[in-house]
C-alpha positions in Angstrom: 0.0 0.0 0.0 2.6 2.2 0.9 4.4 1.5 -2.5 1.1 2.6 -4.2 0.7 5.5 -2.6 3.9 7.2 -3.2 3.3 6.1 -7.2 0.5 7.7 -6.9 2.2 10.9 -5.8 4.2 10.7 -8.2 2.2 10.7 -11.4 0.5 13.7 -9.6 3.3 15.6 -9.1 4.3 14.8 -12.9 1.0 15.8 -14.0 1.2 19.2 -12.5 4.6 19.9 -13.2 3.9 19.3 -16.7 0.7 21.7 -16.6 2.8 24.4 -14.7 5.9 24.6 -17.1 5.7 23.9 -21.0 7.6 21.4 -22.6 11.0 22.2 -24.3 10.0 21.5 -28.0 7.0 23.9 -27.2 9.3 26.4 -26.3 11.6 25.7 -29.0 8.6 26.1 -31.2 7.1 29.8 -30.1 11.0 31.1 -30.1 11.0 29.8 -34.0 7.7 31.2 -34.4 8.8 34.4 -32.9 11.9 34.2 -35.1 10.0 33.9 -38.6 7.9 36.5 -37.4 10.7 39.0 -36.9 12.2 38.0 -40.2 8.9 38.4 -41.6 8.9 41.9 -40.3 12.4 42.7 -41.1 11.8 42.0 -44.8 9.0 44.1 -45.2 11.2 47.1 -43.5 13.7 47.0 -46.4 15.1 50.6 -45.1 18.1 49.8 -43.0 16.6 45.9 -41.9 20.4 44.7 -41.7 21.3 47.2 -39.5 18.3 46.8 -37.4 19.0 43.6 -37.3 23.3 43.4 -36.4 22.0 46.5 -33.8 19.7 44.1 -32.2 22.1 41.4 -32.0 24.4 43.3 -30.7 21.8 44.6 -28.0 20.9 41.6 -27.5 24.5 40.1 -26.5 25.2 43.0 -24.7 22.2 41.9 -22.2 23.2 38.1 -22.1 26.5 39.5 -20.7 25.4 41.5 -18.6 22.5 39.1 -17.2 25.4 36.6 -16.3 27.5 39.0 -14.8 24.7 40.4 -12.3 23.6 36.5 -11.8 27.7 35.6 -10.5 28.4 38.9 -9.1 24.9 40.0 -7.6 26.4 40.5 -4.2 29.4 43.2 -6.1 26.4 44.7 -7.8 26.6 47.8 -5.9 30.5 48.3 -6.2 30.9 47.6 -9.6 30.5 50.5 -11.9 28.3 50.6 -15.5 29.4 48.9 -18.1 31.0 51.6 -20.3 29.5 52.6 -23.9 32.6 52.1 -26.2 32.1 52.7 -29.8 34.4 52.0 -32.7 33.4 53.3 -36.4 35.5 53.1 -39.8 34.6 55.0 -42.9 36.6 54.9 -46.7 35.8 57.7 -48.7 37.1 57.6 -52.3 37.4 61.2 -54.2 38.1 60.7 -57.8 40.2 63.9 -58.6 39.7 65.2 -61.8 43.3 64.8 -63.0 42.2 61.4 -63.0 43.9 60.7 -59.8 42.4 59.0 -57.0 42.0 60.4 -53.4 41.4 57.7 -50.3 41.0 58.6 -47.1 40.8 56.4 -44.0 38.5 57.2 -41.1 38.4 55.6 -37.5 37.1 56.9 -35.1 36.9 55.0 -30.5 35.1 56.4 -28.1 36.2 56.0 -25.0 33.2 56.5 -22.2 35.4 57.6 -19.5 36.1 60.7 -18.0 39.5 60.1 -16.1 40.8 64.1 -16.2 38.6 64.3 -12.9 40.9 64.2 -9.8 41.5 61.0 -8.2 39.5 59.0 -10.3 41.8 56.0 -12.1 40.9 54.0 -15.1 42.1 50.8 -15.5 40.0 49.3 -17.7 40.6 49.3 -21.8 38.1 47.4 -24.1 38.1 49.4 -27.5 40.5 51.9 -27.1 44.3 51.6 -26.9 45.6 51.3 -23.8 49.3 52.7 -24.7 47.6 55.9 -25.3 45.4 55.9 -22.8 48.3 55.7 -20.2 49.9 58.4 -21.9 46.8 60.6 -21.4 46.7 59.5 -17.9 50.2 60.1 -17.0 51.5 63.0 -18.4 47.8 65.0 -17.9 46.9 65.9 -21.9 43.7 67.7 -22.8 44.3 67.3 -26.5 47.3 65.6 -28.7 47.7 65.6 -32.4 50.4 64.1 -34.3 50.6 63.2 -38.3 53.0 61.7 -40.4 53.2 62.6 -44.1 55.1 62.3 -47.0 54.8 64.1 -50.0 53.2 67.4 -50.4 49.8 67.9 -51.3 48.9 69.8 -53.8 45.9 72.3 -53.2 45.5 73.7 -56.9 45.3 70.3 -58.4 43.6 68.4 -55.7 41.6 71.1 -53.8 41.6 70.8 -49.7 41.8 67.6 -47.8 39.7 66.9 -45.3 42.5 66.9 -42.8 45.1 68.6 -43.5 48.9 68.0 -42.2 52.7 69.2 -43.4 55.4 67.2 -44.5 57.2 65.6 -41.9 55.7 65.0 -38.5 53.8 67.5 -36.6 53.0 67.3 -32.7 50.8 70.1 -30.9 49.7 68.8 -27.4 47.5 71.3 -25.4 47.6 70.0 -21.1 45.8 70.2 -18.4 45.7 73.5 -16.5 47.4 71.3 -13.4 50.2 70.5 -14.9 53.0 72.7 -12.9 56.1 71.8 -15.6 55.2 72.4 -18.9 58.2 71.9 -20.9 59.3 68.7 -18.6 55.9 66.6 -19.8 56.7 67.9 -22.7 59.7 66.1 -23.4 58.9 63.2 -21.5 55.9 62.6 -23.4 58.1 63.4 -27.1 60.2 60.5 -26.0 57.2 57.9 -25.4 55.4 58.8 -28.6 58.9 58.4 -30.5 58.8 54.7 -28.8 55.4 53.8 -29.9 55.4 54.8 -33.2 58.9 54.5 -34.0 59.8 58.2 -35.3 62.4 60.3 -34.4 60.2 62.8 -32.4 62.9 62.5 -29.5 64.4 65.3 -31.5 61.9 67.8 -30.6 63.4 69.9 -28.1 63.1 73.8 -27.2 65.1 74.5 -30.3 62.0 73.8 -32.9 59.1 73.9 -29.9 56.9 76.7 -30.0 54.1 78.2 -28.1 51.4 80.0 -30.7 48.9 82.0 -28.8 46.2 82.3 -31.6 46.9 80.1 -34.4 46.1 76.1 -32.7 42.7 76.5 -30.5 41.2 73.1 -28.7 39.4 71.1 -30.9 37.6 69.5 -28.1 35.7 70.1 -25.1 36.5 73.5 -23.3 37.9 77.3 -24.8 41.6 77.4 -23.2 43.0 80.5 -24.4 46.2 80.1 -21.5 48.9 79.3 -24.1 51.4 78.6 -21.1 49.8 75.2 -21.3 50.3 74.3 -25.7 53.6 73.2 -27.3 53.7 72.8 -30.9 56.7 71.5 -33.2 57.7 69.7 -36.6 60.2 67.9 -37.5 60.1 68.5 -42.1 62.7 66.2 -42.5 61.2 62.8 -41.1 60.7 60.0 -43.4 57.8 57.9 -43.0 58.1 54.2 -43.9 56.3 51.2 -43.2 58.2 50.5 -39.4 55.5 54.0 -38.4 52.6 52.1 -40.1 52.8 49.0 -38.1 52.5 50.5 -34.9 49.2 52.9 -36.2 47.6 50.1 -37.8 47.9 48.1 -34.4 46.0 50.9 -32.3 43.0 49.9 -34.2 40.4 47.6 -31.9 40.5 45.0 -35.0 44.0 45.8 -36.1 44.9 44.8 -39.8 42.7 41.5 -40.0 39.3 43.1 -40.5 37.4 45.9 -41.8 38.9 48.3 -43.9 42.2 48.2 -42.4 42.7 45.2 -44.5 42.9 47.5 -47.6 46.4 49.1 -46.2 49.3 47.2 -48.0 52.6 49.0 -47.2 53.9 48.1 -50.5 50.8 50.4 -52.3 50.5 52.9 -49.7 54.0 54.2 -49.7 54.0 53.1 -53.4 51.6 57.0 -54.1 51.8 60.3 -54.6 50.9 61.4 -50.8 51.0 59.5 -48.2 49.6 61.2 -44.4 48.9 59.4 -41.6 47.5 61.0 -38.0 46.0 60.4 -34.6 43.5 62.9 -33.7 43.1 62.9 -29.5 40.2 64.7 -27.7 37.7 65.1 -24.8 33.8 65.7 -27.0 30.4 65.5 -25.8 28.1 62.4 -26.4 25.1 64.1 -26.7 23.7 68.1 -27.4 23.5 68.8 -24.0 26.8 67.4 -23.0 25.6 65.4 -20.2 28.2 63.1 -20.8 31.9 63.2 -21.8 33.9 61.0 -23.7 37.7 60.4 -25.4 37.6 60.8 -29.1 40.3 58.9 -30.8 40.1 60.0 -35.1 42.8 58.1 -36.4 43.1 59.1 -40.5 45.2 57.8 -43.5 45.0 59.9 -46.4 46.9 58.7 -49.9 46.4 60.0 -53.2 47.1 57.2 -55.9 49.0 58.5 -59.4 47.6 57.7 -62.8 51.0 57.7 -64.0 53.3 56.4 -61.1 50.9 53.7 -60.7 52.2 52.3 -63.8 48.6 51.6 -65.5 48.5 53.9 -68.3 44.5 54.3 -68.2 41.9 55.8 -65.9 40.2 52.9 -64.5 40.5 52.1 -60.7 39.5 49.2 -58.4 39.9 48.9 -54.6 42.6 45.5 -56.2 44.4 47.6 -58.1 44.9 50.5 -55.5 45.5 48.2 -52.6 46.5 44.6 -54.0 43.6 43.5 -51.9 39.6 43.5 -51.5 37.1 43.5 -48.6 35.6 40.4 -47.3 33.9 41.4 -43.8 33.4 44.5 -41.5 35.4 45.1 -38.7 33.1 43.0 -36.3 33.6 45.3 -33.3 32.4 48.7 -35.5 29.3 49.8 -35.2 29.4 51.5 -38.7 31.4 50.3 -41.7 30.9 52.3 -44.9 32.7 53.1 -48.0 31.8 56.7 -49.8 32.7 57.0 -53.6 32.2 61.0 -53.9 29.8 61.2 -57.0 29.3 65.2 -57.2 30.5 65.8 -60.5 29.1 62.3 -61.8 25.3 63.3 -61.2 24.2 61.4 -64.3 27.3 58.9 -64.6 28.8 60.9 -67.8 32.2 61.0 -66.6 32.8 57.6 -64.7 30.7 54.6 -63.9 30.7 53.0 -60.3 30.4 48.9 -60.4 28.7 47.6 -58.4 26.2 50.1 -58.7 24.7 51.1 -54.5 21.3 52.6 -54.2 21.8 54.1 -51.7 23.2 58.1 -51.6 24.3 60.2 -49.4 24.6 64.0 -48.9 27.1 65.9 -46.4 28.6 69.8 -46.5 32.3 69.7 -46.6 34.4 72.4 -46.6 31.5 74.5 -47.7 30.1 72.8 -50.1 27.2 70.0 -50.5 28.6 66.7 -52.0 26.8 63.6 -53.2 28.2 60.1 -52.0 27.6 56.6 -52.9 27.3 54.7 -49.8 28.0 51.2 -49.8 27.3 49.8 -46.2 29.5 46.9 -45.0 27.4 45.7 -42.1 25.1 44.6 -45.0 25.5 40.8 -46.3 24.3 42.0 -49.9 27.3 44.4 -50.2 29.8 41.5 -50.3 27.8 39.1 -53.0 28.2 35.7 -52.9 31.2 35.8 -53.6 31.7 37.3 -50.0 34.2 39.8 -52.0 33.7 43.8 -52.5 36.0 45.1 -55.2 34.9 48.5 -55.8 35.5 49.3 -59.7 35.4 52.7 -61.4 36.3 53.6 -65.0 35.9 57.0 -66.7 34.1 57.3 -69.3 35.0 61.1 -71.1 37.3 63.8 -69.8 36.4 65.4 -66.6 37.1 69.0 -66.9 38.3 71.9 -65.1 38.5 71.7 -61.2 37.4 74.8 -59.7 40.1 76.8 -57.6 40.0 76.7 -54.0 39.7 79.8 -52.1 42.3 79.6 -50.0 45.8 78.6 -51.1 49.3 79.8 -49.8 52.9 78.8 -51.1 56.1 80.2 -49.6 60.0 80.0 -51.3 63.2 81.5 -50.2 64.7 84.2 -52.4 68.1 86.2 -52.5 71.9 85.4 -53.4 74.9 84.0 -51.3 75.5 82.9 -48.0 75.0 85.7 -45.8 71.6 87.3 -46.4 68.4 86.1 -48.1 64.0 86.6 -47.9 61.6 84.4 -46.5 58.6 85.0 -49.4 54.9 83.9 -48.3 52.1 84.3 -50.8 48.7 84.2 -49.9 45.6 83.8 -51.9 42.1 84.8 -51.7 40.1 83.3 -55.0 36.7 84.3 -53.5 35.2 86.7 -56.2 33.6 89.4 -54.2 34.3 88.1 -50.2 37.2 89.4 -48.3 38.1 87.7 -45.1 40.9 87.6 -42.3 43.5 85.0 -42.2 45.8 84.1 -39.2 49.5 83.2 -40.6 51.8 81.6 -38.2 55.7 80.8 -39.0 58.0 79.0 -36.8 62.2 79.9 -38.0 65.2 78.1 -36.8 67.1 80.1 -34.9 70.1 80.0 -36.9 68.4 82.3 -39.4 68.2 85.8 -37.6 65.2 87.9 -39.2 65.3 91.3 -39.1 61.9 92.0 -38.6 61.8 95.4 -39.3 61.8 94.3 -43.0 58.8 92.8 -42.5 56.0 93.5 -45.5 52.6 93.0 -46.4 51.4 93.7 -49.5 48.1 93.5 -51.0 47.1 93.9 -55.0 50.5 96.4 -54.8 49.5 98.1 -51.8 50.4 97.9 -48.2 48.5 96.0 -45.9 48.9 96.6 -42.2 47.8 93.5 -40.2 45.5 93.9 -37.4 47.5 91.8 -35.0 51.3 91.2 -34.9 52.6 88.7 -31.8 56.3 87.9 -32.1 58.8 86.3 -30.3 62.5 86.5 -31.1 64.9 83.6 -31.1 67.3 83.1 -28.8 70.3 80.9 -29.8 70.6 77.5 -29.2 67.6 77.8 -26.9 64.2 78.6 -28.9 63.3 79.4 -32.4 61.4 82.4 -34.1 57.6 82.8 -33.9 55.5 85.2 -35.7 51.9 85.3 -35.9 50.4 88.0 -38.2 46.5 88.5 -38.6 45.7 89.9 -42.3 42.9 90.5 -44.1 42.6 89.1 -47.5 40.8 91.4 -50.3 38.7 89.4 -52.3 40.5 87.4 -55.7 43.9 89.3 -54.0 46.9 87.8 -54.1 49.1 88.6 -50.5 52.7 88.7 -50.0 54.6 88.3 -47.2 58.2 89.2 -46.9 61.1 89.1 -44.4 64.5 89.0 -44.8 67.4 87.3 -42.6 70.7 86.4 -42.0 72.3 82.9 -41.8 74.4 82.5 -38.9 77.8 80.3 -38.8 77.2 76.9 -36.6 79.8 75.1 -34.7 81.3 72.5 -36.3 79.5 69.3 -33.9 75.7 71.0 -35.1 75.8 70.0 -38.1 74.2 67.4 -40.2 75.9 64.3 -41.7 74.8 65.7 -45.1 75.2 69.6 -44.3 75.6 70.4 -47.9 72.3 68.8 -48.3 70.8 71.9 -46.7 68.8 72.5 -43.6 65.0 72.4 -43.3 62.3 75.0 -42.2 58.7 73.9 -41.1 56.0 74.9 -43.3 54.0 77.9 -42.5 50.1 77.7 -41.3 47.4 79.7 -42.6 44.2 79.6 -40.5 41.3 81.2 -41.5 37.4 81.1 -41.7 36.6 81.0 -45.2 33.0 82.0 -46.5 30.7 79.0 -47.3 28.8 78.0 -50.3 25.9 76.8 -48.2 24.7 77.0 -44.9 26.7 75.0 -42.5 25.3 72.6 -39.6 25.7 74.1 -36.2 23.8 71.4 -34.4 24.9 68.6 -32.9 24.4 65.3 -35.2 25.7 61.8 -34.6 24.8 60.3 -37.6 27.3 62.8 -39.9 30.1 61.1 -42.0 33.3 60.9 -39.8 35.0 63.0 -42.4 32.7 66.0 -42.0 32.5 66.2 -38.3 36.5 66.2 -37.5 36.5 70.6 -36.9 33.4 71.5 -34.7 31.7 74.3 -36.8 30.3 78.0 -35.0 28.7 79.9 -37.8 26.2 79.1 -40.5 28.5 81.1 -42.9 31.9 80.2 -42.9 33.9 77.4 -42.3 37.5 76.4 -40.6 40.3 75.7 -43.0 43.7 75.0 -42.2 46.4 75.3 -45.0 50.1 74.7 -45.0 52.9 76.0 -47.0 55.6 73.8 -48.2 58.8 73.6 -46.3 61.7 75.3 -47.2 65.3 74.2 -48.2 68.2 76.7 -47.0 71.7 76.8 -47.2 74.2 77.3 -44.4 77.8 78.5 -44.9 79.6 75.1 -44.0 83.0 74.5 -44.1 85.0 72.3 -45.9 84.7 69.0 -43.9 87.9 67.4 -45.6 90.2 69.8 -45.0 90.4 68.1 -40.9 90.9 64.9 -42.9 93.5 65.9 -44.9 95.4 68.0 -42.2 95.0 64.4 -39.7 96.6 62.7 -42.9 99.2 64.9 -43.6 100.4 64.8 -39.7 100.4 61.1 -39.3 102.6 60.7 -42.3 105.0 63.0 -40.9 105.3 61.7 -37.6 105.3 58.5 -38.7 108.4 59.2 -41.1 110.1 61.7 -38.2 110.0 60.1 -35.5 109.9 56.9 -37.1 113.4 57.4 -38.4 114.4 59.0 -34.7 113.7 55.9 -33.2 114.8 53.5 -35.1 118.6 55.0 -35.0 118.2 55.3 -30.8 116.9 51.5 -30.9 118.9 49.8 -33.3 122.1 47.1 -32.5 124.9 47.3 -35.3 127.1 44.1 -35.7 130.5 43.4 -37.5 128.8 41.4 -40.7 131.9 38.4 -41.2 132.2 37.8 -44.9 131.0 33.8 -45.7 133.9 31.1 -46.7 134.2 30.5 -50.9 132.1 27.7 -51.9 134.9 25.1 -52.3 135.5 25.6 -48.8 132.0 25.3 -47.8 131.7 22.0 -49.9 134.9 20.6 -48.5 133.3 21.1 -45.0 130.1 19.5 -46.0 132.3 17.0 -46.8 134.3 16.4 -44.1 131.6 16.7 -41.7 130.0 13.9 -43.0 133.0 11.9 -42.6 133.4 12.8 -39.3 136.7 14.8 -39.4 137.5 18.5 -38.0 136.3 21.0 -40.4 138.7 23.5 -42.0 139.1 27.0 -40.5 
């Protein structure tokens, strides 16, 4: 009985267990129901359904991890801090210049949700962003940094403005925080550990070629500093950029070179161009319009401009293949935006070069004043690839494709005058605007060792003088800091504007100079800044969903824009003495201390002996003789 009763209980307990919970394959079932009916529903949104879809998936993992890490550290709940909102996106755009070159530009952009300028709060956690540079932030207290490598010069009357414009050479301008009590000392700390982790010679930036402009480089970021105490700036025109700087950039990335569209940059083809600029972009920005949260910006760019005729091709027709050696095959998986822009805004109708495969999807965007039409092909999407899970962007022109119109600001500078001594430092402005005149802030940073005499200095406009409004300059001292003048000058409209000063080269000692002094010695380029008039109305307010490579230079005015231009550098002379004369003279002494004394000292050390002249040779045979017969020898 007692075995029958607890079967009894049993089925019961079965029964009502089964009527409480649902069975697994019912489960199973209403999730695959649910499944089709989101698919269902995500086919009929055609508009962005991919998206939607990686966005919820992403959502949705996001909420797995962080249901098992409340369920195994529930009692840590209230210690642990949220989960920070990193974000990584990537963006190619692809200008076809209309010298039939072709203009690439890279775009990455991490956000880092932290916020660790606040005192005593530490950060020790990295998940998209680099934590090399975040340790560098950390440490040595830096509000804003900006660096680039570039080789090559671009040219602004044949290839208009880039979108982010950098000199030859390497370039460095770091603004700190307002705590930081020695200036100059984090300064050349942190010199030395950015020449370590991206392999350049930057520990050559001393106070020799550092400089501190008071109007010319304003924060990009968060917050108006207008302290100057607290900005160094310096460029160093003759560094070569190879691949060994490449590596290290490429490896900042959260996917490095394995994925997304870093898999596009082949050394061999990048440096293998016309221009070649690489940079890392640093700053504190606001995550939404009311700024109620802050975040680290990190805008790493690669710009590279592709030759028709270096290339070795012979015909306008281009393909991601044939620019890179190499074709896309995924997103990066941890970007939350992947897109490629082919600039189609003198192709409205495709009369000038066709795009295969053809994207219906366009986008618009104002840069640098003007409204441009892209061709967006979106990598999150699976239809982008083709079954052949390749993208191989192809473009080939069809007719000739005309005049490019002249950009309105452009600026060139060259070094004139004869001999050794004396010479002029020539800058020349322009202002193409038709009927628009507008003010433009000039900066130049001279070596020391050529001493300006600055009361030479002219400005002249359409062959009259132009005073400039403001004039800050600080003279060199030697061996210690270099020249810095800052001028600002208003531009008549279609003007041209030049700038002259004239100098004297000073005599180095013989341990400063170059390996190569007959070479020459290098001056940075100089920086024109200026708000140039727009062609339309620019946005104000603050937009996520822009193009990474219209939102890099926060915009204030509806009617002008920020552009930065830079001249090239220049090549000067120094009076250098004739290096082989030392070797010579050194040459000549050896030889005659080694015959003098030689001589000396070979007559103090020698022994002399009486030389005995040697028995005929009978006599030596008869000895021979004898001596084998064992009889005395003759004497």
């Amino acid at each position: 009985m007692a075995a029958h009763r607890c079967g009894l209980s049993l089925v019961c307990i079965l029964i009502f267990s089964s009527l409480a919970h649902p069975s697994s394959c019912d489960t199973l079932e209403k999730a695959n129901d649910n499944t089709a009916e989101k698919r269902s529903i995500s086919e009929v949104n055609t508009d962005g359904s991919v998206a939607g879809e990686a966005l919820n998936e992403r959502q949705w993992q996001s909420t797995d991890a962080e249901v098992d890490r409340s369920d195994s550290t529930t009692h840590s709940e209230a210690l642990t801090p949220a989960a920070a909102r990193d974000e990584f996106q990537e963006e190619l755009v692809i200008r076809p210049l209309h010298s039939g070159d072709i203009y690439a530009s890279f775009q990455f952009r991490t956000l880092w949700d932290t916020d660790f300028l606040q005192e005593g709060q530490k950060v020790s956690h990295y998940r998209l962003f680099p934590k090399s540079l975040g340790q560098v932030l950390s440490k040595f207290s830096v509000r804003e940094l900006h660096i680039s490598f570039t080789q090559g010069f671009w040219r602004t009357m044949q290839w208009g403005q880039p979108f982010i414009p950098s000199p030859p050479g390497a370039e460095l301008w770091v603004w700190f925080h307002d705590t930081v009590s020695d200036v100059d000392g984090n300064w050349k700390e942190l010199t030395n550990v950015l020449s370590g982790i991206f392999c350049a010679s930057l520990n050559f930036i001393d106070l020799t070629n550092t400089v501190q402009p008071s109007a010319s480089f304003k924060p990009l970021g968060l917050g108006n500093a207008t302290d100057h105490r607290f900005l160094r700036y310096a460029t160093l025109p003759r560094e070569i950029v190879c691949t060994e700087n490449l590596t290290p950039w490429k490896k900042l990335l959260p996917c490095g070179s394995k994925a997304g569209l870093a898999v596009l940059m082949k050394s061999e083809k990048l440096f293998h161009s016309s221009f070649h600029s690489q940079a890392v972009h640093i700053r504190p920005i606001c995550q939404d319009e009311q700024c109620s949260s802050k975040a680290w910006e990190l805008r790493q760019t690669l710009n590279v401009v592709f030759d028709l005729h270096t290339s070795g091709q012979g015909k306008k027709e281009w393909s991601l293949f044939k620019m890179f050696s190499r074709t896309l095959t995924e997103a990066c998986p941890l970007a939350s935006s992947s897109k490629v822009y082919v600039d189609i805004t003198d192709n409205p109708e495709g009369e000038l070069f066709e795009l295969s495969p053809a994207t219906p999807l366009l986008g618009q965007a104002v840069v640098l004043g003007d409204r441009r039409t892209y061709s967006v092909y979106d990598l999150s999407r699976a239809e982008t690839f083709g079954q052949l899970r390749s993208f191989n962007l192809l473009l080939r022109w069809k007719g000739d494709s005309g005049d490019m119109l002249r950009p309105l600001l452009h600026a060139e500078r060259y070094v004139a005058g004869f001999g050794l001594q004396t010479g002029e430092i020539h800058t020349v402005i322009y202002n193409n605007h038709p009927y628009r005149a507008f003010p433009v802030l000039l900066m130049d940073s001279v070596p020391w060792y050529l001493q300006l005499y600055i009361h030479t200095l002219t400005v002249t406009s359409k062959s009259r003088d132009n005073k400039p409004s403001y004039i800050h300059y600080q003279p060199a001292k030697d061996r210690h800091r270099p020249h810095l003048l800052e001028m600002l000058i208003q531009l008549p409209p279609h003007s041209m504007t030049e700038v002259t000063v004239q100098f004297e080269r000073a005599l180095l000692k013989w341990t400063e100079y170059t390996p190569d002094p007959n070479h020459g010695f290098y001056v940075g380029s100089s920086v024109v800044s200026a708000l140039v008039p727009s062609m339309v109305a620019m946005r104000t307010n603050f937009t996520q969903d822009q193009p990474l490579f219209s939102s890099f230079v926060p915009v204030k005015e509806e009617s002008s824009y920020f552009v930065r231009v830079y001249t090239e550098p220049l090549l000067v002379n120094l009076p250098t003495p004739d290096f082989s004369m030392p070797y010579n003279v050194i040459c000549l002494t050896c030889t005659v201390v080694a015959v003098g004394y030689g001589s000396f000292y070979n007559l103090l050390t020698r022994t002399f002996q009486v030389d005995e002249p040697s028995p005929p040779l009978s006599k030596r045979l008869a000895n021979l003789i004898r001596r084998m017969r064992g009889v005395p020898l003759l004497t």
